[in-house]
N, C-alpha and C positions, 0 to 999 in steps of 0.2 A: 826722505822717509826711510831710505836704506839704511843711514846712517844709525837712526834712535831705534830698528828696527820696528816700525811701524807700515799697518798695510790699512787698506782701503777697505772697510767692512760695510757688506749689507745688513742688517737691521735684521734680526734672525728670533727675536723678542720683545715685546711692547708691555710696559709694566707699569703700575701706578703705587707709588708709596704716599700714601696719606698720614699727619700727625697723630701720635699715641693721641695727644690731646685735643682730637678735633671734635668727636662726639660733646664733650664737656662745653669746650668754645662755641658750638654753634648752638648747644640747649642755653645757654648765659645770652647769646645772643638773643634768642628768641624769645628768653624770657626779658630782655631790657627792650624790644620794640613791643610786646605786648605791655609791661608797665609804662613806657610813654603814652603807647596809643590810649589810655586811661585813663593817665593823669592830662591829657590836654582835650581829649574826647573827641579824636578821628577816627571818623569810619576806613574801613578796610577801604574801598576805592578813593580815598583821600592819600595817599599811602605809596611812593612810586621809586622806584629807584634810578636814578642818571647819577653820569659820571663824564665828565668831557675828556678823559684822557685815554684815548686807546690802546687798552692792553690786548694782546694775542697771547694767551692761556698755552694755545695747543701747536707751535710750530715744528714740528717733530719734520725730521727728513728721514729717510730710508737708509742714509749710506753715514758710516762713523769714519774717524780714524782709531785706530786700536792697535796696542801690541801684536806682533807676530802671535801667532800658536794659542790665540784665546780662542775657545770652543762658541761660548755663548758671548753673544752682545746685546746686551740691553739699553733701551732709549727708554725712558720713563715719557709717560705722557697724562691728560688727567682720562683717556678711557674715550677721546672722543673722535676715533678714525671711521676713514672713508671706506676702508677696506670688508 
């Protein structure tokens, strides 16, 4: 770590950047599950979401590795700490 001058940082900022286009994606979405639910004629409790492969969204740790002399450090995360 001397060498690339790199140090051990504590986590001094938690941030969330979300897509320009996310608003847009999720109204498109909602309106393609509402036109399904329609055209095939399920009710809202017929309707459920599973996924077999586990993802972890939010693994965020508290310590970085970072250049020397950076003031701030930020870890991005989606918003969903313990702290």
């Amino acid at each position: 770590m001397k060498k690339y001058k790199l140090s051990w940082r504590r986590c001094t900022k938690i941030s969330q950047k979300l897509s320009n286009q996310m608003e847009e994606l999720l109204a498109k979405f909602y309106q393609f599950v509402i036109r399904l639910r329609t055209e095939k004629s399920f009710e809202l409790y017929n309707i459920l979401n599973m996924d077999e492969t586990l993802v972890w969204f939010d693994m965020v740790g508290n310590f970085t590795v970072n250049p020397k002399g950076e003031k701030t450090v930020q870890i991005r995360s989606i918003g969903n700490d313990k702290t």
